[in-house]
KELO-169199 format. One record per residue (C-alpha): x, y, z; residue number from 1; residue in one letter. Coordinates in steps of 0.02 Angstrom, whole numbers, plus 32768, in hexadecimal, padded with zeros to 4 digits. Last residue first. Layout:
<<X, Y, Z>, NUM, A>
...
END
This chain:
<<AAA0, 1C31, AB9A>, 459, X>
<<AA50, 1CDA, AB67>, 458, X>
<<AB05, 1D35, AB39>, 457, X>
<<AB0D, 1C88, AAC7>, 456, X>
<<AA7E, 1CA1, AA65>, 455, X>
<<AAC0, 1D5F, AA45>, 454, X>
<<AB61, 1D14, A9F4>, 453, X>
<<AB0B, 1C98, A985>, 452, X>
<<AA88, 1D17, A947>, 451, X>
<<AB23, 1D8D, A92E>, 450, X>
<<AB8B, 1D1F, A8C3>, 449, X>
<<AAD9, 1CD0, A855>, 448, X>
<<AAB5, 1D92, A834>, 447, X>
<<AB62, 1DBA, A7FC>, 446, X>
<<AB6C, 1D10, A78A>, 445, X>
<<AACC, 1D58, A74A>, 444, X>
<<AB11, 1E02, A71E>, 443, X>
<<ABAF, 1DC5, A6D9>, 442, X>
<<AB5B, 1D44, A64D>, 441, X>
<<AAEC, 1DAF, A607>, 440, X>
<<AB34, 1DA8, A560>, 439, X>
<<ABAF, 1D0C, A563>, 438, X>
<<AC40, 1D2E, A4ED>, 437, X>
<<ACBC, 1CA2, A49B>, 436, X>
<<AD67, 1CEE, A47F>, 435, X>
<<ADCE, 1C4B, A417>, 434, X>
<<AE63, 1C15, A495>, 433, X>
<<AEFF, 1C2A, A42A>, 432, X>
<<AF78, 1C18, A39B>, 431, X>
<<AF48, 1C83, A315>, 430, X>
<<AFCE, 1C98, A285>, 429, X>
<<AFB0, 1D00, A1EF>, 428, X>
<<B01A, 1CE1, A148>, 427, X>
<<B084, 1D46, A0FF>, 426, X>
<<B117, 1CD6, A0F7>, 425, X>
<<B0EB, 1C27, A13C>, 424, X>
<<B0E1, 1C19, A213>, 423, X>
<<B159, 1B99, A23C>, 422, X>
<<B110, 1B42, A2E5>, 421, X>
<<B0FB, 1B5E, A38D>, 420, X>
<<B0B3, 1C01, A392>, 419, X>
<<B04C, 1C1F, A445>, 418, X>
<<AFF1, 1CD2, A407>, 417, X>
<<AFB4, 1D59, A46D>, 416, X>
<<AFB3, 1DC1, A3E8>, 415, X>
<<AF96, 1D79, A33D>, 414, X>
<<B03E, 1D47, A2E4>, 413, X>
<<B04D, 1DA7, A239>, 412, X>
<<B0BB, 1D72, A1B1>, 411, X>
<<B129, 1DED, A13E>, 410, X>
<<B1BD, 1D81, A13A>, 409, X>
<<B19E, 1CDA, A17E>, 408, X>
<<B18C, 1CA1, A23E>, 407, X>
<<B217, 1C27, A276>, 406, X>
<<B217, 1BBE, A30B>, 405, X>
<<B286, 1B66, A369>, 404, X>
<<B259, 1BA2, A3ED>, 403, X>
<<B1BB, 1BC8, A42A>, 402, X>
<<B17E, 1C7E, A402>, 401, X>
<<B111, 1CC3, A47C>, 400, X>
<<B099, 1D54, A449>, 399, X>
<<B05D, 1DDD, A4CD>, 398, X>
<<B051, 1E54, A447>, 397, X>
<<B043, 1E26, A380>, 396, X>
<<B0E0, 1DFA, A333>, 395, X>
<<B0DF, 1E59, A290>, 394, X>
<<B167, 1E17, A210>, 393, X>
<<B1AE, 1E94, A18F>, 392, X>
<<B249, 1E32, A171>, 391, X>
<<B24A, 1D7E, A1C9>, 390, X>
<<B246, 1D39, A276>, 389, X>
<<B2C2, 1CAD, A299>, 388, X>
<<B2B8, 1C6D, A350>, 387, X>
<<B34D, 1BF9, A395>, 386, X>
<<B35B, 1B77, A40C>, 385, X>
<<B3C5, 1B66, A4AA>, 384, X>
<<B3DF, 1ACC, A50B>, 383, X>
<<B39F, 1A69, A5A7>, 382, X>
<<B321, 1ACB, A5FF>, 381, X>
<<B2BE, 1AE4, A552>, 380, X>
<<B304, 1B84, A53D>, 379, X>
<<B2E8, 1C0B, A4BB>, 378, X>
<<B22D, 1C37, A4DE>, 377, X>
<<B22B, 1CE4, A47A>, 376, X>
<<B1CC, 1D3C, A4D6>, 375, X>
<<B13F, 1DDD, A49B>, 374, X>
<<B0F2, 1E4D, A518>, 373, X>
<<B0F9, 1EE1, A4B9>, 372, X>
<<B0F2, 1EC4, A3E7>, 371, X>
<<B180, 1E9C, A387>, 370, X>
<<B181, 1F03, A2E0>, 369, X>
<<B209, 1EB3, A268>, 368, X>
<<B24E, 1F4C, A1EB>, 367, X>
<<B2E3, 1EC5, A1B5>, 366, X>
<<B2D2, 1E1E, A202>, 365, X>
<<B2FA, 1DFC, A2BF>, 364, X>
<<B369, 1D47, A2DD>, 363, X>
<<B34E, 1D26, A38F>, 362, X>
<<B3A5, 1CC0, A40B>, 361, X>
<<B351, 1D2A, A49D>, 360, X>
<<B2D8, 1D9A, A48D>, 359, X>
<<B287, 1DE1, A50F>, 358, X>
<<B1FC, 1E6F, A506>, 357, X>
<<B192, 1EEF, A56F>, 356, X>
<<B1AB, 1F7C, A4E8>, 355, X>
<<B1CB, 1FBF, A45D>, 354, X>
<<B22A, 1F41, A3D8>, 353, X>
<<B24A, 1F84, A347>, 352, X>
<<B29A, 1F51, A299>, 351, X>
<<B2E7, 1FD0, A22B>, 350, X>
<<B3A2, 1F6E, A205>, 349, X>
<<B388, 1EC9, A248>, 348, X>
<<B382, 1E99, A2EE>, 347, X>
<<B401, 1E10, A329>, 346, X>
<<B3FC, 1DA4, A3DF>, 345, X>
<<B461, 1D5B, A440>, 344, X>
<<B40C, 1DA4, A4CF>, 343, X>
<<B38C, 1E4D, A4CB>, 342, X>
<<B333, 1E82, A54E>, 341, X>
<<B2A6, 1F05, A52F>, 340, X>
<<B257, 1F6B, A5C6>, 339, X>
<<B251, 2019, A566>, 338, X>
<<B268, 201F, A4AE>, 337, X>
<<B2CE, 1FC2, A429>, 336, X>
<<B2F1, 201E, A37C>, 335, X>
<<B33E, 1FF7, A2E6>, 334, X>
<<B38F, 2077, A27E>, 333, X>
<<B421, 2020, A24A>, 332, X>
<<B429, 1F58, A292>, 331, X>
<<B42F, 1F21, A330>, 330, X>
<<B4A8, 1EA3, A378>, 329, X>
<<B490, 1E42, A411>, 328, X>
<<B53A, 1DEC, A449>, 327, X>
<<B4F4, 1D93, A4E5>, 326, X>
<<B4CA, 1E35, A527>, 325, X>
<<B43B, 1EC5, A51E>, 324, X>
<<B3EE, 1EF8, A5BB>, 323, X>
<<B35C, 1F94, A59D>, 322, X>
<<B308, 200A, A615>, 321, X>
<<B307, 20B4, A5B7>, 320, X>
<<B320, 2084, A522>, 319, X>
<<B387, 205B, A48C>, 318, X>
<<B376, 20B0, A3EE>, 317, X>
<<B3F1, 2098, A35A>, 316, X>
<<B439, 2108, A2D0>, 315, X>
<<B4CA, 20AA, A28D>, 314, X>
<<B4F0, 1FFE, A2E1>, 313, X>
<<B4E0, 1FC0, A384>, 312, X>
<<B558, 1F35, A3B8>, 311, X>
<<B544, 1EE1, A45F>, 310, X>
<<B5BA, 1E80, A4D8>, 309, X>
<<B571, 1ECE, A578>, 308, X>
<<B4DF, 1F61, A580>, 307, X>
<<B48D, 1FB6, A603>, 306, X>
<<B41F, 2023, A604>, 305, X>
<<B3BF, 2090, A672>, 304, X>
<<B3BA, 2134, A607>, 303, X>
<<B3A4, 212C, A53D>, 302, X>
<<B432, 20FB, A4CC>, 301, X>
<<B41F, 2154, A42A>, 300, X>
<<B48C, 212B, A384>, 299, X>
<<B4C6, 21B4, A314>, 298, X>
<<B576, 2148, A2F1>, 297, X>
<<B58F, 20A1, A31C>, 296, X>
<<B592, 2055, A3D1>, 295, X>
<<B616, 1FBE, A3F1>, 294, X>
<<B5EA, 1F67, A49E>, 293, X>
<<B672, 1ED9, A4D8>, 292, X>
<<B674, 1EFA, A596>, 291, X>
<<B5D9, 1F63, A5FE>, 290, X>
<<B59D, 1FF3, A5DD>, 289, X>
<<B532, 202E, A668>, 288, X>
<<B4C8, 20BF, A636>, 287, X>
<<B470, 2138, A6C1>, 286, X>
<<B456, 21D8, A67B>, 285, X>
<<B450, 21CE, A5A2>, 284, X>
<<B4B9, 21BA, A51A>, 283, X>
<<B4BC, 220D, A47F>, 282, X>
<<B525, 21C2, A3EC>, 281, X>
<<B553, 224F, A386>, 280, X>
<<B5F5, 2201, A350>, 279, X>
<<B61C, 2159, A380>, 278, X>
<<B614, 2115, A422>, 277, X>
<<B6A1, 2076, A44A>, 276, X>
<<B6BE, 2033, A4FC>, 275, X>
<<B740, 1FB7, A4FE>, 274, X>
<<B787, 1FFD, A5A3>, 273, X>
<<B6CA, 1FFC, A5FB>, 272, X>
<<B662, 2082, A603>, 271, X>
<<B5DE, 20BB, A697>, 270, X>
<<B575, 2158, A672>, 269, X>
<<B52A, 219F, A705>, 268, X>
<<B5C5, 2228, A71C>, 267, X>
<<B5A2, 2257, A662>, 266, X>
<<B501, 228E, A673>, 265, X>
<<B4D8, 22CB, A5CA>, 264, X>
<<B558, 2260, A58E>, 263, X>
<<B576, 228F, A4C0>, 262, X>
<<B5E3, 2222, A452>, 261, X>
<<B663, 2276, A3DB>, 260, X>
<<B710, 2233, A40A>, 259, X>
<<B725, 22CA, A494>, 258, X>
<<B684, 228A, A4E2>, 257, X>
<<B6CB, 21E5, A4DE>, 256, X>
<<B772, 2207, A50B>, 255, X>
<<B735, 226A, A5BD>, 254, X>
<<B6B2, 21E0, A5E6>, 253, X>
<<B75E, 2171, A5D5>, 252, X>
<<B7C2, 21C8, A648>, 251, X>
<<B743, 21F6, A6CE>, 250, X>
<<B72A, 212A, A6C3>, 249, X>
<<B7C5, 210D, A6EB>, 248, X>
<<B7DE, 2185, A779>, 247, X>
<<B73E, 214F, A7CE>, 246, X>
<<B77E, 20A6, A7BA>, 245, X>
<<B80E, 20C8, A818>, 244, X>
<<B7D1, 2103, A8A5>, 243, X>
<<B744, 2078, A8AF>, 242, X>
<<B7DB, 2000, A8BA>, 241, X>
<<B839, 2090, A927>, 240, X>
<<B79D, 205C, A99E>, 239, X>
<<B793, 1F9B, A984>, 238, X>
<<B849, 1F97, A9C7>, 237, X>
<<B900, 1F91, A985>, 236, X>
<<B8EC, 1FF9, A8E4>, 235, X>
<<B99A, 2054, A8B8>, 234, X>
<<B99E, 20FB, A88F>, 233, X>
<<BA23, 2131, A7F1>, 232, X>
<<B9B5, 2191, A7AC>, 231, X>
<<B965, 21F7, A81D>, 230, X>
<<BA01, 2225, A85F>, 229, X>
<<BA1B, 2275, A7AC>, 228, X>
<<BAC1, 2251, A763>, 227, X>
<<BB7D, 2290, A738>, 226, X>
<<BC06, 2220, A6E7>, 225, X>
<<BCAE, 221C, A750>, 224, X>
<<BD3B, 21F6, A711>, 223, X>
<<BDD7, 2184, A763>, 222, X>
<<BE7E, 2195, A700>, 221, X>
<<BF08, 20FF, A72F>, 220, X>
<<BF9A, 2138, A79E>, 219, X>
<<BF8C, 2098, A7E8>, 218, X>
<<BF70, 20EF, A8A2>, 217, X>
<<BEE2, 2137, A834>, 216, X>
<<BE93, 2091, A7E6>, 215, X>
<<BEB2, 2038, A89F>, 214, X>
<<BE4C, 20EE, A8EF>, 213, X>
<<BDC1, 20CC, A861>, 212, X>
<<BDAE, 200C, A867>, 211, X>
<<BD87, 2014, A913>, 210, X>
<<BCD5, 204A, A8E1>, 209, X>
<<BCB6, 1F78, A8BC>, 208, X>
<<BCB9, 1F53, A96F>, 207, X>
<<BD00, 1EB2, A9AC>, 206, X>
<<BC9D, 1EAD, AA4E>, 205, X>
<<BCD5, 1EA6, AB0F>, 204, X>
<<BC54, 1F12, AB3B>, 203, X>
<<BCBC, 1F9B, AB9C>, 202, X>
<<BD4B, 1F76, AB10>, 201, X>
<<BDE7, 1F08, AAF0>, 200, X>
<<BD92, 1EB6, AA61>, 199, X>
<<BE03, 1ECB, A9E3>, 198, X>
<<BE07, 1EE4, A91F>, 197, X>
<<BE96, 1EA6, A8BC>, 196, X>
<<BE2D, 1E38, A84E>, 195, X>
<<BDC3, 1EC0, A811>, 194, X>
<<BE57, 1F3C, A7DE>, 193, X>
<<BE9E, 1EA7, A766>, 192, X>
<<BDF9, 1E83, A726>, 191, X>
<<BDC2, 1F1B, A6F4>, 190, X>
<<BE7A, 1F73, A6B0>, 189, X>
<<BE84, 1F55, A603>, 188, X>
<<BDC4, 1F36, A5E3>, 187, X>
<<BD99, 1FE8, A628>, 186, X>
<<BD26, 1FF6, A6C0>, 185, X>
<<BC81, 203F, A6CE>, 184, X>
<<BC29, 2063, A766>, 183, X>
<<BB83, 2062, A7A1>, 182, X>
<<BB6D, 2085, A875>, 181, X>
<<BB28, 2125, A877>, 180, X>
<<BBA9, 215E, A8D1>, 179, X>
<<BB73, 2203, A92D>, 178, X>
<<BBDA, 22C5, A93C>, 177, X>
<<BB92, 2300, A9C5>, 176, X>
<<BC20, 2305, AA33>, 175, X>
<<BC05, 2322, AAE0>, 174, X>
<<BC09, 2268, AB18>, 173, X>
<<BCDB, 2262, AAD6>, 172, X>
<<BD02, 22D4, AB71>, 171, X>
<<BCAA, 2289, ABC5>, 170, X>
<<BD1C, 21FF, ABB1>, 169, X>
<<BCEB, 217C, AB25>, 168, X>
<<BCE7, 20BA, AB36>, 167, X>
<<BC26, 209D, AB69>, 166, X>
<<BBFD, 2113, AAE7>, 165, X>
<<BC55, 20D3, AA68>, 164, X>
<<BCDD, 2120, AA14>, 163, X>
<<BCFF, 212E, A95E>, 162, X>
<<BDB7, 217C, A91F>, 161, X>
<<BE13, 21F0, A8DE>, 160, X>
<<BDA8, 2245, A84C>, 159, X>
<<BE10, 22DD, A7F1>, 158, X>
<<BD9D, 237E, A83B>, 157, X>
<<BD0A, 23C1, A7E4>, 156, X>
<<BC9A, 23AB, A875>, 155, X>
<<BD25, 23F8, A8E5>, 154, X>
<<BD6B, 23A1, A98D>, 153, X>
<<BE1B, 23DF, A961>, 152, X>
<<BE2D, 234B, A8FA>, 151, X>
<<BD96, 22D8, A8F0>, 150, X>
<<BD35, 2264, A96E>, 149, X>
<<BC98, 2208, A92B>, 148, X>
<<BC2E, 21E9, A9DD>, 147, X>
<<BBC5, 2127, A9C7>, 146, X>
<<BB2A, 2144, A9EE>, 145, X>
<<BAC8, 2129, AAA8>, 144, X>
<<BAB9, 21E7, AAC7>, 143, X>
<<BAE4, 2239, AA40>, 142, X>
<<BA36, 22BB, AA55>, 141, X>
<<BA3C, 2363, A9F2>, 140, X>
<<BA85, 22E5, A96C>, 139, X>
<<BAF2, 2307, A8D8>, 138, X>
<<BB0A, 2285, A84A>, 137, X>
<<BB9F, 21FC, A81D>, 136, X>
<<BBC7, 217B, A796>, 135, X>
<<BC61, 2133, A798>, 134, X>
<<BCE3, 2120, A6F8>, 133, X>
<<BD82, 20C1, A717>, 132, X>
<<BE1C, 209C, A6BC>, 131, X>
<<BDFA, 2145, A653>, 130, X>
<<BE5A, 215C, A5A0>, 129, X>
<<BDDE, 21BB, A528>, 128, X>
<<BD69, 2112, A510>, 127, X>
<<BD5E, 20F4, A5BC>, 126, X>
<<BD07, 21AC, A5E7>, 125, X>
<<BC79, 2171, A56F>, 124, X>
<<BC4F, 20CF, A5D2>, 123, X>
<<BBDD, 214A, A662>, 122, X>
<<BB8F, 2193, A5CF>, 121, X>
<<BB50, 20F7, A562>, 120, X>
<<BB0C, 20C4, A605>, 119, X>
<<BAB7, 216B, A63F>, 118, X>
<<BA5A, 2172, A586>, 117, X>
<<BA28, 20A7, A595>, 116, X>
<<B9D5, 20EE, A637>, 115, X>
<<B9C6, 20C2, A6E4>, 114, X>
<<B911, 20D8, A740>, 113, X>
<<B924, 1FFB, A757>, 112, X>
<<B9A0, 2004, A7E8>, 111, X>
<<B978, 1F6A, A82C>, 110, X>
<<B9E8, 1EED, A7AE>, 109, X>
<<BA80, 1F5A, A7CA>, 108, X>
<<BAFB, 1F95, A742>, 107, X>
<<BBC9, 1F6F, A71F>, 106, X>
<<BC0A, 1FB0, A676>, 105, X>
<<BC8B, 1F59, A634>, 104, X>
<<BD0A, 1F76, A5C1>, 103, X>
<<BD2F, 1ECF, A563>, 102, X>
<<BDBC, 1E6E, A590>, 101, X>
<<BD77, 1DC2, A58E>, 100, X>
<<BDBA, 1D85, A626>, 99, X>
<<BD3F, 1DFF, A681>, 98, X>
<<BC97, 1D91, A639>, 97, X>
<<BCFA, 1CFD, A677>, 96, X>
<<BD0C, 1D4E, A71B>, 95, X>
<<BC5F, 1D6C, A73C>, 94, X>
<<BC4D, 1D34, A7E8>, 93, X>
<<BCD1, 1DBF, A7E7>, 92, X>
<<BC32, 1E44, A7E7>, 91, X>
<<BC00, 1DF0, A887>, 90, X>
<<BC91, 1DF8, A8D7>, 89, X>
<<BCB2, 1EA3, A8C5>, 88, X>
<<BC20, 1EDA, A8F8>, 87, X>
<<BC12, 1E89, A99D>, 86, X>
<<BC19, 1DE0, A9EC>, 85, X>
<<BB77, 1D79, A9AA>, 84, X>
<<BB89, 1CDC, A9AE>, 83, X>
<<BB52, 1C51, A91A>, 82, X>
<<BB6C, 1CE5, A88E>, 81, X>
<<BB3C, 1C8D, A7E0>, 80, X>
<<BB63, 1CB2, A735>, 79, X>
<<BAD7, 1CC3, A6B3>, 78, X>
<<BB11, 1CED, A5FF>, 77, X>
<<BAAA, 1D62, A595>, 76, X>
<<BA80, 1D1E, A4F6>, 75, X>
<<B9C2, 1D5D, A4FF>, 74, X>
<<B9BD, 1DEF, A55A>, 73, X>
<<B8F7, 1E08, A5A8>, 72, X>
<<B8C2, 1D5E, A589>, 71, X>
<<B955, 1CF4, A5AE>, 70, X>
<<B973, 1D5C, A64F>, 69, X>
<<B8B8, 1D48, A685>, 68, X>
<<B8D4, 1CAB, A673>, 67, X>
<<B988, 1C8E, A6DC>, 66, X>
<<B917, 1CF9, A761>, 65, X>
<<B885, 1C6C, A769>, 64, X>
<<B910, 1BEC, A758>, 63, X>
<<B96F, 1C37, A7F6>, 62, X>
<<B9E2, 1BB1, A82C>, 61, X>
<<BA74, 1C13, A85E>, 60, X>
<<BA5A, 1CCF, A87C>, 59, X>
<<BA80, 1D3D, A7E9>, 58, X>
<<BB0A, 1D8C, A78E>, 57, X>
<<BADF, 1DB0, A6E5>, 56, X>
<<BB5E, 1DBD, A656>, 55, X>
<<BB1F, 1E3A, A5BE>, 54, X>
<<BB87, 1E37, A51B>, 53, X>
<<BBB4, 1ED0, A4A8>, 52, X>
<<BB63, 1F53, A508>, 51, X>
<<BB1C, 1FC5, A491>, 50, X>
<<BAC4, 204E, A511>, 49, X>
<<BA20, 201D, A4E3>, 48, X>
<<BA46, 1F5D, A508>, 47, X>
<<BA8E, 1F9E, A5B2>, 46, X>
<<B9D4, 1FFB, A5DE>, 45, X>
<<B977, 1F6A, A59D>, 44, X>
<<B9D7, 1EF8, A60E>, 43, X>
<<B9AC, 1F69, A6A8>, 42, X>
<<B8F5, 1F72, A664>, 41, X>
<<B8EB, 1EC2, A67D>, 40, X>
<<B933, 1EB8, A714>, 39, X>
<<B8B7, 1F2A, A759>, 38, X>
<<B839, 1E97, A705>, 37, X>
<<B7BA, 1F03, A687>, 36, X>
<<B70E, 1F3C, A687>, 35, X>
<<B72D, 1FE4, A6B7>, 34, X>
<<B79C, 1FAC, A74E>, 33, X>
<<B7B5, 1EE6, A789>, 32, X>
<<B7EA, 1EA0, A80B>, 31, X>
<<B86C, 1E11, A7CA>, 30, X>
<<B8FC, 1E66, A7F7>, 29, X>
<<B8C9, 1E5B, A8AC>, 28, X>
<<B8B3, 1D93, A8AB>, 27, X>
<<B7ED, 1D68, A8BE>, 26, X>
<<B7CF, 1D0C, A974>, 25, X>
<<B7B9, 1DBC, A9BD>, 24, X>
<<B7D6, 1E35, AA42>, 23, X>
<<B819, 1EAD, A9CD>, 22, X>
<<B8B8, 1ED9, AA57>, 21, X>
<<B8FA, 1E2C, AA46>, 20, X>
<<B938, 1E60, A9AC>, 19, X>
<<B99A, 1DC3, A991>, 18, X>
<<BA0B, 1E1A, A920>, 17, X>
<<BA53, 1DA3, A888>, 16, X>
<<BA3C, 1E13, A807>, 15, X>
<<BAE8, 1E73, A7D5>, 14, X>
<<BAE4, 1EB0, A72A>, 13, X>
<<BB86, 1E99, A6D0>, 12, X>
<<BB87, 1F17, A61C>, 11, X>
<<BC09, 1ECC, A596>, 10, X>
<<BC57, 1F4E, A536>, 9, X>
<<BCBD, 1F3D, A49B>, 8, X>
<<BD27, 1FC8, A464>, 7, X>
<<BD04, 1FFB, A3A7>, 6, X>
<<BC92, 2076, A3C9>, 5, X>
<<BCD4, 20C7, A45E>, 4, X>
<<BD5A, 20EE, A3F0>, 3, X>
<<BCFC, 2135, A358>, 2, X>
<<BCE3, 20ED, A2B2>, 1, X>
END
């Protein structure tokens, strides 16, 4: 078992930013990217990295965030940070956590384009002796990050220290060497650097980069773990949001095509984390998959579509024009076509449904044929009922189905049918208005219309 192995690490995320900057009543963290909180895919990211135990530090009073917390990392503890006074401070809201002695990695709740790969990296360097382990990239433009500063100035050099900008000489500003802002810090030495952090500073902060020079002035190695400035960008407005989202979603288009799946125009395709194609699934411009959709292998999504807690299984057809939600599942080799919704609703393996149609609370026999036009009347304004339509069914076109309802295996329900009650299997239901023609009728209606009309020109 290796080193890094057996030491215990327990990843900090800090989450109680006002992020005034959204211009919104949601909290930052709880914005969400590909389907997913930026908190959330934070937590993933330390989860992938095999922290031991997560501790979340988060504004007081924040059920909707303590939620999303519970949901995302169940068994993560919650601390809370009342003011707000710098770095520092708000990773020793977790001081429990510290007391522990685990290493600790230290992450951001709005930097949601960081990785459970950059994680495990930046806690390598404690397992092979470092105090301190920051995480640093290269920027054409430093302005606003924190400068790195190393011996003799050189990217290679032993770290020394982290300066802000508002602290460093001009000296310092020419660097462009960036903090990124993560850091990990080994269980020995966290809380003991942590505590003897000041705040004599232009912004009068506690600043968790002041760990380095008091790790060095210790005599205590300080690493530094490279990353992409992409990476490590924080969202603090609607505009990184969208940023960062592009980014995410580049990522994911890129694993699904690698995984199999074929985007003809991948750039119009919208995935979410949980996004799962199987081989030779082809997917058309302008898809929107939305959370919780599983497709199986050899399936088709047409263009315009947009899907949200759905399973298709092997060898479907959707589209163009569909929504299917509400946990809609559709069976091998069934097919819906253009302007179908589906919602809480099954298809069995070869059944179609072509056009024009909703169903809703719908059990779908095997090789079902469901004409255009065709509703299943769910809702009765005060709960929802189910429809159960057997194997080999025909519903003719235009049909409504009031729930509850079943119609039998092989039946037939004439087309512009009202069915309101069980139709037997293969038998033929009829429920409407019986055609009665008038020969002759038109023409002397048109007469009596333009008699009328000229009679009143005269008047």
């Amino acid at each position: 078992m290796s080193e890094q192995t057996r030491r215990s690490l327990t990843a900090i995320v800090l989450a109680a930013g006002k992020g005034t900057r959204m211009r919104s009543d949601l909290p930052k963290v709880l914005h969400r990217i590909a389907g997913r909180s930026m908190l959330g895919h934070v937590l993933a990211a330390a989860q992938e990295a095999g922290a031991d135990r997560i501790a979340v530090v988060a504004e007081p009073g924040r059920q909707d965030v303590t939620a999303e917390i519970g949901r995302q990392a169940p068994g993560a503890r919650v601390f809370g940070q009342a003011e707000r006074l710098g770095t520092a401070h708000a990773v020793l809201a977790a001081r429990a956590a510290l007391e522990e002695g685990d290493d600790v990695v230290v992450a951001f709740g709005d930097t949601p384009l960081i990785t459970g790969a950059t994680l495990a990296r930046l806690r390598a360097p404690l397992a092979a002796g470092a105090a301190v382990a920051v995480l640093a990239f290269e920027s054409d433009d430093p302005t606003g990050y924190g400068r790195v500063l190393t011996e003799g100035g050189r990217p290679d050099g032993r770290v020394l220290a982290i300066r802000e900008q508002k602290d460093a000489s001009a000296a310092e500003l020419a660097v462009r060497l960036c903090n990124a802002g993560l850091m990990a810090l080994s269980g020995e030495h966290a809380l003991g650097l942590l505590t003897r952090i000041r705040n004599d500073n232009a912004a009068g902060e506690y600043y968790l980069p002041d760990a380095v020079a008091l790790a060095v002035a210790d005599g205590l190695d300080v690493a530094m773990v490279p990353v992409a400035e992409a990476e490590a960008q924080g969202v603090n407005d609607r505009v990184q949001l969208a940023e960062a989202e592009a980014v995410i979603q580049a990522r994911l288009r890129r694993a699904a095509m690698l995984g199999g799946a074929t985007l003809i125009a991948p750039d119009t395709v919208f995935l979410s984390y949980d996004t799962v194609l199987g081989r030779d699934v082809v997917v058309e411009p302008h898809v929107v998959f939305d959370t919780g959709v599983v497709v199986a292998d050899g399936c088709v999504v047409h263009a315009f579509a947009h899907l949200k807690d759905v399973r298709l299984e092997a060898s479907v057809s959707v589209g163009p024009f569909v929504r299917l939600r509400g946990g809609a599942v559709l069976g091998a080799g069934s097919a819906i076509g253009n302007f179908v919704e589906l919602k809480n609703a099954r298809l069995g393996p070869g059944a179609k449904a072509a056009h024009l149609t909703y169903l809703g609370d719908a059990e779908i026999g095997a090789r079902a044929n469901i004409g255009a036009g065709t509703i299943t009347c769910n809702y009765d304004g005060v709960s929802k009922h189910r429809t159960t339509i057997g194997a080999g069914a025909f519903i003719g076109s235009n049909s409504a189905l009031v729930a509850p309802v079943t119609v039998g295996a092989g039946a037939y329900v004439a087309s512009g049918s009202v069915i309101t009650d069980a139709v037997p299997e293969g038998a033929l239901a009829v429920a409407r208005g019986r055609q009665a023609t008038k020969p002759g009728w038109a023409e002397a209606k048109r007469a009596a219309l333009l008699a009328k009309k000229g009679e009143g020109k005269k008047a």
